[in-house]
N, C-alpha and C positions, 0 to 999 in steps of 0.2 A: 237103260239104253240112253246115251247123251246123243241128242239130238245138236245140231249145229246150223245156224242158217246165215248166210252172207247176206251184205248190202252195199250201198254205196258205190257200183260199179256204175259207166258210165260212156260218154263220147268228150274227149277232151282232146285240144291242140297239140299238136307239141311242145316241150316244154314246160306243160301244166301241171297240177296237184290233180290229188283224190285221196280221200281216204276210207277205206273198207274197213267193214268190220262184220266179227264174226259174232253173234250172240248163241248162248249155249242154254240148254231147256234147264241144266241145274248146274251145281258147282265148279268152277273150273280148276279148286285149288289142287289136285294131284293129277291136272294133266299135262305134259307138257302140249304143247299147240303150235302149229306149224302151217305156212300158207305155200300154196301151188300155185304151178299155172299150167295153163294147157294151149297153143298154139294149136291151129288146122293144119292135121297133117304130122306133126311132132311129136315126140312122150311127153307125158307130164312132167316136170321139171321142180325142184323143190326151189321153194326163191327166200323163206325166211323162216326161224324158229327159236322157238322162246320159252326158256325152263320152266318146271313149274312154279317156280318161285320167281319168275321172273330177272333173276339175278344176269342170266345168260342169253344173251341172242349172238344168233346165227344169220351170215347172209351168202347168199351168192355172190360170186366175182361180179356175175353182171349188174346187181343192182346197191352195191355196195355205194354209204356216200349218197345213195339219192333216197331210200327207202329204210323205213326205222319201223319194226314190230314192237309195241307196248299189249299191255294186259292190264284189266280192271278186275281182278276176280270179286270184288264187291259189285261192280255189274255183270261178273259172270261175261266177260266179252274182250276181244282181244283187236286192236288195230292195225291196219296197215299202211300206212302214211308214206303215200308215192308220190315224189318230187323228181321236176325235170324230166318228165317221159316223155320215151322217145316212141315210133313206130312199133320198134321190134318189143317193147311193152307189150302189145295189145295179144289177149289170148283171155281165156276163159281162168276166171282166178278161184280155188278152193281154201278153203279155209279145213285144218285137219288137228285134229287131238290124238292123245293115246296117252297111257299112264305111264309110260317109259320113262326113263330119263334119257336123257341127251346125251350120253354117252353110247346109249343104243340108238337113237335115232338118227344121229347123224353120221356118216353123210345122210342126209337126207333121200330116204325112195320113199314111193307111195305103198309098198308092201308092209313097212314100217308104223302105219299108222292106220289105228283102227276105228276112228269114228270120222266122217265127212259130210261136208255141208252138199249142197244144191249148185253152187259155184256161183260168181257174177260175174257179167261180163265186161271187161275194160278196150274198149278202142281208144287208137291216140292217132288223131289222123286230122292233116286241117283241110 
């Protein structure tokens, strides 16, 4: 069972960085990996995702240009590098695997993907 735990969530301005990351209890090399969010009030939404070989990422229209997913499979952990956030940023952010490839994963839903972190939380508010 691959365990998954977020960090790096936090309270920042607008316009500011962060970056999350997800670390996995064992290997990440056959999964692809994929990050969420979650808004009060809203569905979960897929915001980025990244082969398993890392060859490929995926973003959303909304955060396209300000946010870049990377992967360390020698740390077994995968990044979220958020630049330029604005407000509509802030929600509850998940970190997600599955052995799929990304030709079934994406479009990105949370049905999709079979192992999940704990989530962190990001507010962008001054």
């Amino acid at each position: 069972q691959l365990q998954l735990v977020e960090s790096g969530g936090g309270l920042v301005q607008p316009g500011g960085s962060l970056r999350l990351s997800c670390a996995a209890s064992g290997t990440l090399d056959n999964y692809a990996k994929g990050w969420f969010r979650q808004a009060p009030g809203k569905e979960r939404e897929g915001v980025s995702c990244i082969s398993r070989s890392g060859g490929i990422t995926i973003y959303a229209d909304s955060v396209k240009g300000r946010f870049t997913i990377s992967r360390d499979n020698a740390k077994n952990t995968v990044y979220l590098q958020m630049n330029s956030l604005r407000p509509e940023d802030t929600a509850l952010y998940y970190c997600a695997a599955d052995r799929s490839p990304l030709s079934i994963l994406v479009p990105m839903d949370r049905g999709k993907f079979r192992y999940w972190g704990q989530g962190t939380q990001v507010t962008v508010s001054s």
